[in-house]
C-alpha positions in Angstrom: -23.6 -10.5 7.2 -26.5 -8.5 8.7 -25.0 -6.4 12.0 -27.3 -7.3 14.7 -27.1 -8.4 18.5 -28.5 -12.1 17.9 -25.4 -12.6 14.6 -23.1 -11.3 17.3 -23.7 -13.0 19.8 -23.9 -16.1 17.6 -20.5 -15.6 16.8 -19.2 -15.1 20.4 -20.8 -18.1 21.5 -19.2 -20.2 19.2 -15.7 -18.5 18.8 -15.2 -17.1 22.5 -12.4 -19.8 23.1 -10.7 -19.0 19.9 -10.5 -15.5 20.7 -9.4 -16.1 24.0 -6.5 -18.1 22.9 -5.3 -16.0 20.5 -5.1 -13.5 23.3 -3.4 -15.7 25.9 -0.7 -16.3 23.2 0.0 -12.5 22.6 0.1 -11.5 26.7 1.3 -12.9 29.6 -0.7 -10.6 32.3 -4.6 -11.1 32.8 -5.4 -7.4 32.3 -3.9 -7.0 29.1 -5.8 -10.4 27.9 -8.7 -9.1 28.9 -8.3 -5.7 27.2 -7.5 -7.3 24.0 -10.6 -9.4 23.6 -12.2 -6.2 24.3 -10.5 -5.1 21.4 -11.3 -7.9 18.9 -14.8 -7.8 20.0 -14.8 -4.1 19.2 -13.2 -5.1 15.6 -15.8 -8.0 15.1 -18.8 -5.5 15.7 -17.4 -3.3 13.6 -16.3 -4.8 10.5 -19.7 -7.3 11.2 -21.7 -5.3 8.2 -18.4 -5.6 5.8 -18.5 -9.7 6.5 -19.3 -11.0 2.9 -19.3 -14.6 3.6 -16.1 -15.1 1.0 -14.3 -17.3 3.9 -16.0 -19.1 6.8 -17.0 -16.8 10.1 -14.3 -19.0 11.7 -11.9 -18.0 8.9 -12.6 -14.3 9.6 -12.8 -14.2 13.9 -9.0 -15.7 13.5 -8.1 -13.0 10.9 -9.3 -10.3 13.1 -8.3 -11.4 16.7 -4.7 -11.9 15.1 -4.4 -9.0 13.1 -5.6 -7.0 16.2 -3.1 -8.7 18.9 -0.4 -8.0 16.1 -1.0 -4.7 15.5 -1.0 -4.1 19.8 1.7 -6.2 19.9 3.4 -3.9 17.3 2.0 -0.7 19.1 3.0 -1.7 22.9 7.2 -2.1 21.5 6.9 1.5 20.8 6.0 2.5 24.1 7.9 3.0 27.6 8.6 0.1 28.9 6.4 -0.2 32.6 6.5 -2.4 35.6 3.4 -4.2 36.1 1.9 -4.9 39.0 1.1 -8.7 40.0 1.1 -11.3 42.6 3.8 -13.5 41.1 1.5 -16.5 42.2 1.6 -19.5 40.0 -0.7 -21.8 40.9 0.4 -24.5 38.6 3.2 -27.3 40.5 6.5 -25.9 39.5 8.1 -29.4 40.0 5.8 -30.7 37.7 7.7 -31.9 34.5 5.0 -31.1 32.3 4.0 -28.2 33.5 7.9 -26.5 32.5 7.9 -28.3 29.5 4.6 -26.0 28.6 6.0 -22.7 30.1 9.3 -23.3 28.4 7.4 -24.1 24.9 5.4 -20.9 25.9 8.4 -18.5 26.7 10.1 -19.7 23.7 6.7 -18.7 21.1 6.7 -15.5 22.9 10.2 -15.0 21.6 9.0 -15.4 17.7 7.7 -12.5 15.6 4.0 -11.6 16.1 3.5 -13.3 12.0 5.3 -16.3 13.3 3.8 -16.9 16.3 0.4 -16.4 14.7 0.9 -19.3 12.5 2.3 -21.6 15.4 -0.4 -20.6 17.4 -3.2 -21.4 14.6 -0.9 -25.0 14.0 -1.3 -25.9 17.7 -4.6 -25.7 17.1 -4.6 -28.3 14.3 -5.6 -26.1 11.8 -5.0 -27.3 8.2 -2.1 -25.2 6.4 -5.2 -24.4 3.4 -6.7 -22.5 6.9 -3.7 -21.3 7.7 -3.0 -19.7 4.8 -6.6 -17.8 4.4 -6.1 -16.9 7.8 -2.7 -15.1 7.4 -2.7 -14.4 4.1 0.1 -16.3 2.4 -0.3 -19.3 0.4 -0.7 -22.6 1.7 3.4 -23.6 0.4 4.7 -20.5 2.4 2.7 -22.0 5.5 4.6 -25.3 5.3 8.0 -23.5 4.7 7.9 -20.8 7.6 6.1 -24.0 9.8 10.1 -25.6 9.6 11.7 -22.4 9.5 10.0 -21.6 13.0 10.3 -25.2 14.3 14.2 -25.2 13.6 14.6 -20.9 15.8 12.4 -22.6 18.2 14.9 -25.4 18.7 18.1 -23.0 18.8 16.5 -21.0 21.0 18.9 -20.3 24.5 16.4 -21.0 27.4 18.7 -18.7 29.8 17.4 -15.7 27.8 14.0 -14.2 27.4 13.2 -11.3 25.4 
């Protein structure tokens, strides 16, 4: 694909909420969100030239934003644990049945592997397990497999502890 402003921005337009919830699904704090779609945008404008058009742009804006959120995700274990700074405002009703339910399901995919929580994220979002599979990189059997490998951690997960 030819690396100009107008193909960019064509591409953010239409994958901006794709990117954003890959991020939201590797970080927890605003900030760090924020710096990782920096980062994917960085890695889409770069690697914009070396897009052949083998897979569909869709297919290649996952690949990147969750190779990139892996790879920090990989990158931030390595180094000194920090105390963040935050409000500790939740503006969501606490009492709210549904609202737990969503935070627990959340806590408990923050738990998995970057590679496993990649895949869960990209089958919340109804993606076929042929997508999957191009998106990841493994073959569309493997997606079904790990799919009820992760679905059986996530249910033997202990809610009292959090990584």
């Amino acid at each position: 694909m030819e690396k100009t402003e107008a193909n960019f921005r064509q591409i953010l337009q239409e994958h901006k909420s794709t990117i954003y919830s890959v991020c939201y699904m590797f970080s927890k704090e605003r900030d760090e969100v924020d710096d990782l779609f920096q980062e994917i945008l960085i890695n889409l404008w770069s690697g914009l030239d070396k897009f052949e058009g083998r897979s569909s742009t869709g297919t290649w804006v996952w690949r990147i934003a969750l190779n990139t959120c892996i790879n920090s995700d990989r990158k931030k274990k390595k180094r000194v644990d920090t105390v963040p700074l935050s409000l500790d405002r939740d503006f969501l009703d606490e009492n709210d049945v549904e609202t737990r339910q969503v935070k627990l399901l959340h806590r408990r995919i923050n738990r998995l592997q970057p590679f496993d929580r990649a895949i869960v994220l990209l089958w919340l979002e109804n993606m076929s397990y042929d997508d999957i599979a191009a998106i990841v990189g493994i073959t569309t059997k493997a997606v079904g497999v790990r799919l009820v490998r992760i679905r059986e951690q996530l249910k033997q997960m202990n809610d009292n502890t959090s990584k």
